[in-house]
C-alpha positions in Angstrom: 31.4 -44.4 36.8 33.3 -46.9 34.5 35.6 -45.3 31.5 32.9 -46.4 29.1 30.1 -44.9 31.2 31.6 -41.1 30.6 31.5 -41.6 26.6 29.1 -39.2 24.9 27.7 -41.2 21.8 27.3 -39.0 18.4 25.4 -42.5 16.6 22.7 -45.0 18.0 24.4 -48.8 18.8 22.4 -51.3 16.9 20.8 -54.2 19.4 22.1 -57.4 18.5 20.2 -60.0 17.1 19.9 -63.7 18.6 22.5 -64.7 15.9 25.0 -61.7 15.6 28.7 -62.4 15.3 30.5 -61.9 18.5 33.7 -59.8 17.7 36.2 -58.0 19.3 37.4 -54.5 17.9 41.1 -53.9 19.6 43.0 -50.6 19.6 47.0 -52.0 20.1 47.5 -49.0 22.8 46.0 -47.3 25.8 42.2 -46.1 25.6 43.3 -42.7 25.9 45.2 -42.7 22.4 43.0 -45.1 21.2 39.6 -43.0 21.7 41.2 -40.1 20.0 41.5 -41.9 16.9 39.0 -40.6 14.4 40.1 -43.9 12.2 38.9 -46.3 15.1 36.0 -44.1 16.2 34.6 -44.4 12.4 35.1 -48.0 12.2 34.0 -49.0 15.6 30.8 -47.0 15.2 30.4 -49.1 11.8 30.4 -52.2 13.4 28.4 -51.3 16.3 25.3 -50.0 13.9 24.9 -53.6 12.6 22.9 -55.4 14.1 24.3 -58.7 13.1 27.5 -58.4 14.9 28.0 -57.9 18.4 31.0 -55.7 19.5 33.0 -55.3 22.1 36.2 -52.7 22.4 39.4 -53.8 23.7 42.5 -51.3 24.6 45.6 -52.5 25.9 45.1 -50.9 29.6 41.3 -52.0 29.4 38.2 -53.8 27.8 34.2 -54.1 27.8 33.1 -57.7 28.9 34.6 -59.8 25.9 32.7 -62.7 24.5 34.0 -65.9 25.2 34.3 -67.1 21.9 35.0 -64.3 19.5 34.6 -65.2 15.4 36.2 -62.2 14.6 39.1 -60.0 16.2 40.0 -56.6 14.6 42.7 -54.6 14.8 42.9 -50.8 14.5 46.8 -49.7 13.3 47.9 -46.0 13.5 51.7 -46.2 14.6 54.6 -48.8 13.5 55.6 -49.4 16.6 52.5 -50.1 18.4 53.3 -54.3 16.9 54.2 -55.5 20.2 51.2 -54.7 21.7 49.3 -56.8 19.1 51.1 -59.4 20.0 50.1 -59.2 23.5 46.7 -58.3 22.9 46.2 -61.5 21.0 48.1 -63.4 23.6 45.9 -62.1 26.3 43.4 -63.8 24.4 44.8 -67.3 24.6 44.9 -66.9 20.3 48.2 -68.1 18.6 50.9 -65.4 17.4 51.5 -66.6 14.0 48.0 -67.3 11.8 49.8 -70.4 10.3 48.9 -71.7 14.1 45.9 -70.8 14.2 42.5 -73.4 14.2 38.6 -73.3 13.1 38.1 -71.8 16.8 40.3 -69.6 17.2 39.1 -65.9 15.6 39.7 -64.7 12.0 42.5 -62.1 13.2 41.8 -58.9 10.3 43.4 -55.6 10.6 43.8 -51.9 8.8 44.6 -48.4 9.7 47.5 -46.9 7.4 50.4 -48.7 8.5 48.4 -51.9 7.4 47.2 -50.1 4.3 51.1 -48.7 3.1 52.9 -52.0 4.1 51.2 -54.8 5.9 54.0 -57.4 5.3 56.0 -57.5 8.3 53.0 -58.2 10.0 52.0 -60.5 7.2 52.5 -63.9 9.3 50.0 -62.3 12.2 47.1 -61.6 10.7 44.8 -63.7 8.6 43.2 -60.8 6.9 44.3 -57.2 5.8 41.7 -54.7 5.3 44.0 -51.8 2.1 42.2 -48.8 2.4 39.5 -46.2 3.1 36.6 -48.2 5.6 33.5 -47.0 4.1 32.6 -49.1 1.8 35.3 -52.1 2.7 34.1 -52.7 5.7 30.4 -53.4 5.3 31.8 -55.7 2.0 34.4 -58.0 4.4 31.4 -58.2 7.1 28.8 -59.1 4.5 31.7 -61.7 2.8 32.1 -63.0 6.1 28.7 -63.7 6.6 28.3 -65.8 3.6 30.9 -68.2 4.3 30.6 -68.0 8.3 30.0 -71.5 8.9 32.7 -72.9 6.1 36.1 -74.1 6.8 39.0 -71.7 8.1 40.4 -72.4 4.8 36.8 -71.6 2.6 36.9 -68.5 4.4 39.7 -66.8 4.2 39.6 -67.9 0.2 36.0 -66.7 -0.2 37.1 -63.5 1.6 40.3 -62.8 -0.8 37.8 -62.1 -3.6 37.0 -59.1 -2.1 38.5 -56.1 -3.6 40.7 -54.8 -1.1 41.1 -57.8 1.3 44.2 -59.0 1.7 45.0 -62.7 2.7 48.5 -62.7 3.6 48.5 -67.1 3.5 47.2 -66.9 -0.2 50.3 -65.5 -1.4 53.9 -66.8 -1.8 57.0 -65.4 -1.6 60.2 -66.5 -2.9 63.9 -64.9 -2.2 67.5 -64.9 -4.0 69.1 -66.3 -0.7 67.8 -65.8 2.7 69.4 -62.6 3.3 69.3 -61.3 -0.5 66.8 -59.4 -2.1 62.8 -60.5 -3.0 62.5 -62.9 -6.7 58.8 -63.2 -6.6 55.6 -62.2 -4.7 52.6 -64.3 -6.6 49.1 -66.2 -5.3 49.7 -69.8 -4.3 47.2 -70.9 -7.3 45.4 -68.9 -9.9 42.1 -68.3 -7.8 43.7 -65.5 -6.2 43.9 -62.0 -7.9 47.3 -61.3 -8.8 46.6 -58.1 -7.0 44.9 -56.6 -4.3 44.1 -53.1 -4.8 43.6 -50.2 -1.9 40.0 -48.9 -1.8 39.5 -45.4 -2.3 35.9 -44.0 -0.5 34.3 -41.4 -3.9 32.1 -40.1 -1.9 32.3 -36.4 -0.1 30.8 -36.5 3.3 34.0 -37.0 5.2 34.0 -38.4 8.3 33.4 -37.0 12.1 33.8 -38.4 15.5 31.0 -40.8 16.5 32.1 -40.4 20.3 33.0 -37.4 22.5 35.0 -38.4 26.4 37.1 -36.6 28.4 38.9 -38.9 29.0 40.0 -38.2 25.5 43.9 -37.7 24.8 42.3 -34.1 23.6 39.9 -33.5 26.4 36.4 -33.5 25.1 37.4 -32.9 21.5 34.8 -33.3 18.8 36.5 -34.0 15.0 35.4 -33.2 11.6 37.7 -34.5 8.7 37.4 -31.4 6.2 39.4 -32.7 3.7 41.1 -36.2 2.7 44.5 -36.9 1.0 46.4 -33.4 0.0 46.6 -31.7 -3.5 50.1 -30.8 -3.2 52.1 -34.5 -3.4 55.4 -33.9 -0.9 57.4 -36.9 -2.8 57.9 -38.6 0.6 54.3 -38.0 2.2 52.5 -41.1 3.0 49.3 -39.1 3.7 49.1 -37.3 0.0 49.9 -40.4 -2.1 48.7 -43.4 -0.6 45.3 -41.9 0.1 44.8 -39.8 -3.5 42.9 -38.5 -4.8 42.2 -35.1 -2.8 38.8 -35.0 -1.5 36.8 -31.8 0.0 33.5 -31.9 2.2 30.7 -29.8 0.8 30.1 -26.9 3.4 26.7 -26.5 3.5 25.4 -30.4 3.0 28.1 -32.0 5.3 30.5 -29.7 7.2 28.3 -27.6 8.9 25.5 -30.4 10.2 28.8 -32.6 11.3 29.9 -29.7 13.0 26.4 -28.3 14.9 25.8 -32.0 15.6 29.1 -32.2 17.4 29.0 -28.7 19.5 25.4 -29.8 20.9 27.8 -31.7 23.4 31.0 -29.9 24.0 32.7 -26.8 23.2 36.2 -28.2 21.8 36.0 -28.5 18.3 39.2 -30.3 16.0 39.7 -29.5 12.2 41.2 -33.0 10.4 43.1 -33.2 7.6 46.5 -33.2 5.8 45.7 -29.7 4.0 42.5 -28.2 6.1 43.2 -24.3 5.0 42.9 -25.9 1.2 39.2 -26.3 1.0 37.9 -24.5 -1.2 34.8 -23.2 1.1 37.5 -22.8 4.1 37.0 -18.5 4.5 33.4 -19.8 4.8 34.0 -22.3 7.6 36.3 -19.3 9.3 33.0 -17.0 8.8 30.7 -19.8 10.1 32.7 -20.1 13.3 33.1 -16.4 13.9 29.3 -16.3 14.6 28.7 -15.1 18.2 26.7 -18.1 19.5 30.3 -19.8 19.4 32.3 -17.3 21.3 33.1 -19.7 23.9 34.3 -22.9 21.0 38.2 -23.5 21.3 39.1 -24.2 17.9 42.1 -26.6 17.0 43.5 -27.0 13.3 45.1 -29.9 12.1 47.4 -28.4 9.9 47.4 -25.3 7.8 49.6 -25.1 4.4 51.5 -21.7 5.6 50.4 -19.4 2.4 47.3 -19.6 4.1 47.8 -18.0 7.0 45.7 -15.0 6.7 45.7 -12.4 9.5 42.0 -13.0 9.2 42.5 -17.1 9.9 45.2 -16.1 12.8 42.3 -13.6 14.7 39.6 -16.5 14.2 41.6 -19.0 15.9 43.1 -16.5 18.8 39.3 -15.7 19.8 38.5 -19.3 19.6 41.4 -20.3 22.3 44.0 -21.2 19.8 47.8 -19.6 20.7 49.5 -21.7 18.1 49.1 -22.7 14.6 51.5 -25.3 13.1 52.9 -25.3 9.6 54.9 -27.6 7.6 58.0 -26.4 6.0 60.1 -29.0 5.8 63.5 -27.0 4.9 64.7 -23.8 4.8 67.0 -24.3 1.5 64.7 -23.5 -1.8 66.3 -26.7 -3.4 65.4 -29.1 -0.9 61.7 -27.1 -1.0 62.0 -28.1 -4.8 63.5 -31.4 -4.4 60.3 -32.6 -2.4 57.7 -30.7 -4.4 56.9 -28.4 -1.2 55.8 -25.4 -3.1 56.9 -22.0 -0.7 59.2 -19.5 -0.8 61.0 -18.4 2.3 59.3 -14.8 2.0 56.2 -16.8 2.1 57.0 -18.5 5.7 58.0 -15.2 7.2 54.7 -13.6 5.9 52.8 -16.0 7.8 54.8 -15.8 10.9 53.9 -12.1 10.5 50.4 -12.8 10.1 50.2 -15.1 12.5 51.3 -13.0 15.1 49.5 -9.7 14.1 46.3 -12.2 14.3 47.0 -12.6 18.1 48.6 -16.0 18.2 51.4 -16.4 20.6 53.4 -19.1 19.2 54.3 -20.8 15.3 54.8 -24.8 15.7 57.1 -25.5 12.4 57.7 -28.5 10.9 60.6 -29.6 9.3 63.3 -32.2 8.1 66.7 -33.7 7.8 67.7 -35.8 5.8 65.8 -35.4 2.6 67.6 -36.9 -0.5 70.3 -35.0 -2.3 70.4 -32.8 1.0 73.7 -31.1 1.9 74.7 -29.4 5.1 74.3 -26.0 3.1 71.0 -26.9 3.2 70.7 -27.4 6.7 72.5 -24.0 7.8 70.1 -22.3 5.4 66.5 -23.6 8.2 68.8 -22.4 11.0 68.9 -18.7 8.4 65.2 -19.4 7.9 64.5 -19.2 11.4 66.6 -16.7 12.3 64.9 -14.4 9.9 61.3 -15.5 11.0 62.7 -14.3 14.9 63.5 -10.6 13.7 60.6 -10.3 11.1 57.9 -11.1 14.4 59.6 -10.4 17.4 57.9 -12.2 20.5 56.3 -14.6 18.7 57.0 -18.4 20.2 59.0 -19.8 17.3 59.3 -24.1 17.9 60.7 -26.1 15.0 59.7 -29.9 15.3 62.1 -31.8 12.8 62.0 -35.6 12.3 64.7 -37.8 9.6 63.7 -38.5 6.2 62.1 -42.4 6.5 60.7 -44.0 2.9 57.4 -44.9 3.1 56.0 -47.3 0.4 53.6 -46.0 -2.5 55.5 -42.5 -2.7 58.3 -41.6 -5.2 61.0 -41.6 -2.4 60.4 -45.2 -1.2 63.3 -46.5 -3.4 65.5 -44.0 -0.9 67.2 -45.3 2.6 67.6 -43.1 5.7 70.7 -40.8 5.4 73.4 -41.7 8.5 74.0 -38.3 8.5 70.6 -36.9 9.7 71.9 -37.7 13.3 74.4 -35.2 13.2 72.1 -32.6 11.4 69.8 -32.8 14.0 72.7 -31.8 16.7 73.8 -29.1 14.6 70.4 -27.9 14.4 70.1 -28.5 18.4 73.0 -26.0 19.1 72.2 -23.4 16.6 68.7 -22.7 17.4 69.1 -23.0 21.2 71.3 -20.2 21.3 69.1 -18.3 19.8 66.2 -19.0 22.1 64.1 -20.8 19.4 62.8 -24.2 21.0 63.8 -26.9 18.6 62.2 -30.7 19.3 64.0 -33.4 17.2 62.1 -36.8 17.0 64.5 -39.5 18.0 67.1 -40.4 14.8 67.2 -44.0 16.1 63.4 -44.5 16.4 62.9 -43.0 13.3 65.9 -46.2 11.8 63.2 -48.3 13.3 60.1 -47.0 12.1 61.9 -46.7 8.3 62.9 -51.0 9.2 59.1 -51.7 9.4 57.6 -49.1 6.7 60.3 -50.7 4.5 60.4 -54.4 5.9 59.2 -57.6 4.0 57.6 -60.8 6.0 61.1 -62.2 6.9 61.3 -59.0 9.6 58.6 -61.2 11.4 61.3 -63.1 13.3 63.0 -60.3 14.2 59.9 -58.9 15.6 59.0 -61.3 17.9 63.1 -62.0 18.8 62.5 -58.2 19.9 59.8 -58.4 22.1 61.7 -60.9 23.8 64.6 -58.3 24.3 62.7 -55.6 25.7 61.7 -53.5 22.8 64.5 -51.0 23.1 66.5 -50.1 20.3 69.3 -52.1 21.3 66.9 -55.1 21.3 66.5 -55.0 17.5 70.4 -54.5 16.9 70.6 -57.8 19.4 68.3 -59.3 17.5 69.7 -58.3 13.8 73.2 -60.1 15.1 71.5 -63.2 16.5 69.3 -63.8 12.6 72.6 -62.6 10.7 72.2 -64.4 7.6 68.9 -66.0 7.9 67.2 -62.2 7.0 68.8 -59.5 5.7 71.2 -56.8 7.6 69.9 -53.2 9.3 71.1 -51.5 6.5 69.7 -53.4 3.6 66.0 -52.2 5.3 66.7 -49.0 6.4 69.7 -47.0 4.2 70.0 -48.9 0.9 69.3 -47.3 -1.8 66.9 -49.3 -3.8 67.3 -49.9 -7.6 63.3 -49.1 -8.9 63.5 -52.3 -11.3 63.9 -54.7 -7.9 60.5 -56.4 -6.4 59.2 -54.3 -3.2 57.3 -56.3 -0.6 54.4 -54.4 -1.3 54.5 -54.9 -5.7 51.3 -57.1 -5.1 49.1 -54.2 -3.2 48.5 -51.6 -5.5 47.9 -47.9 -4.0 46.9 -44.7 -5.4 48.7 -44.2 -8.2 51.1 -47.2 -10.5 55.0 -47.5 -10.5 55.7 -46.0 -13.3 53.9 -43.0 -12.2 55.8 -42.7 -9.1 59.1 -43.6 -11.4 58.1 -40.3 -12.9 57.5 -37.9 -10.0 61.0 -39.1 -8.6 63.2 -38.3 -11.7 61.4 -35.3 -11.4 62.3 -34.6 -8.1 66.3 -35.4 -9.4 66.0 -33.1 -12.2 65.5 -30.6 -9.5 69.2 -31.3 -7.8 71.2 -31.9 -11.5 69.7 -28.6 -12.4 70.8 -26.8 -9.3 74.2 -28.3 -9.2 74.2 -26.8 -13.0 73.8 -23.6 -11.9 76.3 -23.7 -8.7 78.8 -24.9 -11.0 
């Protein structure tokens, strides 16, 4: 039985018509990973329903039977670094890198996912069309745009299509630089046709979405996913997930949640809880209650993420019956300051009170989450997590304590993209290494250099381009892009411009012509804010 053959399908495929639009619908990494993506489920399952199109998937490690001669060729983008498989995806396909190359029969190449929605422009040269924003409503608008102009001109096209709110055309706009290694002067359209700017597309309505296939082949075996909630209320200054995708949204119980949810147990027994802030909706006692019922006794129950004042002994029992051990919280810090710094609204008594919770629930084991890093951060700061966790151990002895911790990176739209990743964090992580280890708390850093390259794209403009494709051909280590900065030295900018410059808020981003959630100035605001919060403290401590 093929790969595709063991899929379990939550929606009815649409049959073609005579006419339909062949089109490819490309995940840029394995089917495992890519199948577990409720963002490419969704979207695939969109296109699939029309009858006017005619879809096939494509992974990197396999395909269904591809047509010949594709019109259009999306792309589905979670993870930075997933780039270089886009590029070989679309040269398995025969099509030309660069759009600029690209003819009236080779495919329209469009893209989205949140990487393409926070900063598409190192990619910018790739792909001929970027899709800012929620799907819902986008989606059917660039397919029905399409349509009207799908036997124009490449150029007609891709003009036609930039009048869609939301649709990006990277070709259609021009920009212009101080030096070839300096800073941006302009980002504008190449003629007053196009809009000035493109803004993100925000889906108003409240039935969320939920997977549209079930596999086991699944990176989460068999898993079923219902988004309860989109976007988070409580606005971390550097969290890509609260303000690029504001405002908060919640998914009635009774109208949405709890069909999705029956629909989705009818076929397996693994059932996944999505979103930045699940425990926040406002009905979520009511989903515990729902799913205490006996007829799911045998459900295993996984949460996305639970803010950790929620952690009721009550939520902690309902997951340990429904085959949960762990529960994972974000805490970021264990300094008060840095808490403040970055908006995260706890109290260290409040972490330790879930811990407590957690483990008089029946869980085995607390996942925490945390950072180096952050701005205005000292080492204080980092000796006080290693206190944090040291009073979490002796407040619930023999619970599994882990602390994850990644490096600050500045993501666009969010108060603390004018920041640069702190040198430092690679040394905080160490110290953070040997502290906790000898206490027999498991501590997993993310890799400090990884997270250099991941804040180079998140922060990178279209002249990163060359260095992209320079890297592939280097092996896509993280040497390979330091090879590759020396060999461009002075036709693009350095490392260190990207990635640990401070940016002065009144230069031009890369992004100034896609507008997100919420204006500049409004993100100017949140981040004085935010250094209020250190000159006040260093008041006091003086």
């Amino acid at each position: 039985m093929s790969v595709f053959q063991q899929e379990r399908l939550l929606f009815t495929p649409a049959t073609p018509e005579n006419n339909a639009i062949p089109t490819i619908f490309a995940f840029p990494n394995e089917y495992t990973i890519g199948i577990t993506s409720l963002g490419f489920q969704i979207v695939w399952a969109t296109l699939a329903m029309r009858s006017d199109l005619n879809v096939s998937r494509l992974f990197t490690n396999l395909s269904e039977p591809l047509p010949r001669s594709p019109e259009l060729l999306g792309f589905s983008v979670s993870w930075e670094l997933d780039y270089i498989n886009i590029f070989n995806l679309l040269e398995s396909l025969d099509i030309p890198l660069h759009n600029s190359d690209r003819q009236e029969a080779h495919p329209l190449v469009f893209g989205g996912g949140t990487v393409l929605t926070a900063n598409p422009e190192p990619l910018a040269d790739f792909f001929d069309v970027i899709l800012l924003g929620d799907g819902e409503d986008l989606l059917d608008r660039f397919i029905d745009a399409y349509r009207q102009v799908r036997n124009a001109e490449r150029k007609t096209k891709l003009r036609h299509l930039a009048q869609v709110p939301g649709v990006y055309v990277p070709s259609l706009y021009e920009v212009t630089y101080h030096s070839p290694d300096g800073e941006i002067k302009a980002i504008a359209p190449i003629d007053s046709d196009i809009p000035d700017l493109v803004q993100k597309q925000t889906y108003r309505g409240n039935t969320l979405s939920a997977s549209t296939v079930v596999t086991e082949l699944a990176a989460w075996e068999n898993i079923y996913m219902v988004e309860v909630v989109r976007s988070c209320p409580e606005m971390c200054r550097f969290c890509l997930a609260s303000y690029l995708t504001l405002p908060f949204r919640t998914a009635p119980l009774d109208s949405s949640l709890i069909p999705a949810i029956e629909k989705g147990l009818k076929v397996t027994n693994r059932l996944g809880l999505l979103g930045a802030s699940v425990t926040q909706h406002p009905e979520f006692e009511a989903i515990l209650d729902y799913l205490s019922q006996s007829q799911y006794q045998d459900v295993r129950l996984s949460i996305a993420s639970v803010r950790t004042n929620t952690v009721t002994e009550k939520l902690a029992a309902t997951l340990a019956k429904r085959d949960t051990r762990s529960i994972t919280i974000a805490v970021e810090s264990g300094s008060e300051k840095v808490r403040q710094i970055v908006n995260k609204k706890l109290t260290n008594e409040e972490i330790i009170q879930a811990a407590i919770n957690a483990k008089a629930g029946g869980l085995k084991a607390l996942k925490l989450y945390g950072m180096v890093g952050i701005p205005e951060e000292s080492m204080e700061d980092v000796a006080e997590t290693v206190a944090m966790m040291t009073a979490i151990k002796q407040a619930a002895p023999g619970l599994r304590l882990t602390l994850g911790c990644s490096t600050f990176v500045p993501k666009s739209h969010t108060p603390f993209q004018w920041f640069g990743v702190n040198p430092d964090a690679k040394k905080r992580l160490k110290y953070l290494e040997k502290n906790l280890r000898k206490q027999g708390i498991d501590f997993r850093p993310e890799s400090y250099n990884w997270s250099v390259i991941q804040a180079l794209i998140s922060r990178g403009d279209r002249r990163l381009g060359k260095l992209l494709l320079l890297t592939r051909e280097y092996g896509d280590s993280v040497g390979s892009y330091k090879r590759a900065f020396k060999q461009l030295k002075g036709q693009i900018p350095t490392l260190d411009y990207y990635v640990h410059q401070y940016w002065s808020s009144d230069r031009v981003l890369p992004w100034q012509h896609l507008q997100g959630a919420l204006p500049q100035k409004t993100l100017i605001k949140h981040l004085n804010e935010a250094m209020a919060v250190d000159r006040e403290q260093s008041t006091i401590n003086n």
